[in-house]
N, C-alpha and C positions, 0 to 999 in steps of 0.2 A: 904505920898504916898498911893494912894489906891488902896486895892488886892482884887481879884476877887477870890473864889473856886467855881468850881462849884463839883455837887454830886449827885449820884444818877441815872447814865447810869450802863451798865451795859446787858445783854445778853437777847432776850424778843423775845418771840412768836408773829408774827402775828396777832391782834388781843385782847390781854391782852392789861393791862395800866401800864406807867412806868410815875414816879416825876421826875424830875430834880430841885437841887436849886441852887442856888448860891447865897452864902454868901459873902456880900460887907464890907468891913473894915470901920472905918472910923466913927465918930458922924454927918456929913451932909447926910446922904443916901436920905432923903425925899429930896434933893434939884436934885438927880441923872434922869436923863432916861437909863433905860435900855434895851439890845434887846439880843436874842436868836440867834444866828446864828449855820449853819454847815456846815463842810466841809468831803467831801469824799475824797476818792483816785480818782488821778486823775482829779479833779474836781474844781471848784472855790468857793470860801465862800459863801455862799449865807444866808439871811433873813430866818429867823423862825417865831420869833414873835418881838413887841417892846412893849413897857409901856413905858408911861408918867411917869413925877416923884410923881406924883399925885394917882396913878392907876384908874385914872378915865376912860384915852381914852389908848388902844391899837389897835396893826395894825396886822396880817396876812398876811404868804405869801401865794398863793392862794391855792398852794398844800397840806394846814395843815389847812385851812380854815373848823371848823364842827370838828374836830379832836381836836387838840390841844386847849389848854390857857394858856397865861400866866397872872399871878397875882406878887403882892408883897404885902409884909408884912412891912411895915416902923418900927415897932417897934421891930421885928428880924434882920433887915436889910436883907432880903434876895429877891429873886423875884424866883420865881417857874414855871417851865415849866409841864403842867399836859400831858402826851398824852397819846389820848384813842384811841384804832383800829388803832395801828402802823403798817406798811406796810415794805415790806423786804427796797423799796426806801428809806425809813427816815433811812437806817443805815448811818453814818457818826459819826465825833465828834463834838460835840456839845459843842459850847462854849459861854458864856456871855458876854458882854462889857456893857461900864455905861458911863455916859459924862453929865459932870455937864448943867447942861438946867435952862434958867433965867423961863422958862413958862410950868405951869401946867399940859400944855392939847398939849401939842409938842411930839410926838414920833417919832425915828430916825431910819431911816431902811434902812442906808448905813453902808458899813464897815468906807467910811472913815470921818462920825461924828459921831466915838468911840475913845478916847485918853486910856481908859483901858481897859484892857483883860485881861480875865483868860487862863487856859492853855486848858483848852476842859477836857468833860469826854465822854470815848467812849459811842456807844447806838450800839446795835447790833440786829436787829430783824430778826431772822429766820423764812421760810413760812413752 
């Protein structure tokens, strides 16, 4: 079975930078895609970022586009969300999902080709 944590939300000014990771279980990771999503109150999941299982190609949603990256680390198994010049809008929780991908350079940026998920860590940015 494989678990998701993610780490590293947490309460942020406007403007500052905050990590997020998330830590994947499991000895296939390099075979994973993974993508970033959030959900607010009120509101529907939406796209943050995705990676390939590769970290070669990633995607953007347009709203974090210049802002955000995500990377991953195959030998930590983890994939990391970087964002810089966080905005009050990016508060939400922010959670991970992974889904095994036969192809390199393939990134997934629906909720529904994700079969795991973590449980979210809050992000809170105040202006």
């Amino acid at each position: 079975q494989v678990q998701l944590v993610e780490s590293g939300g947490g309460l942020v000014q406007a403007g500052d930078s905050l990590r997020l990771s998330c830590a994947v279980s499991g000895r296939t990771f390099n075979t994973y895609a993974v993508g970033w999503f959030r959900q607010a109150p009120g509101k529907e999941r939406e796209i943050v970022a995705a990676i390939a299982r590769s970290g070669t190609y990633a995607a953007y949603a347009d709203s974090v586009k210049g802002r955000f990256t995500i990377s991953r680390d195959n030998a930590k198994n983890t994939v990391y969300l970087q964002m810089n010049s966080p905005k009050p809008e990016d508060t939400a929780v922010y959670l991970c999902a992974a889904q095994v991908s036969m192809y390199d350079i393939v990134v997934i940026t629906t909720t529904s080709g994700y079969d795991y998920w973590g449980q979210g860590t809050q992000v809170t940015v105040s202006s």
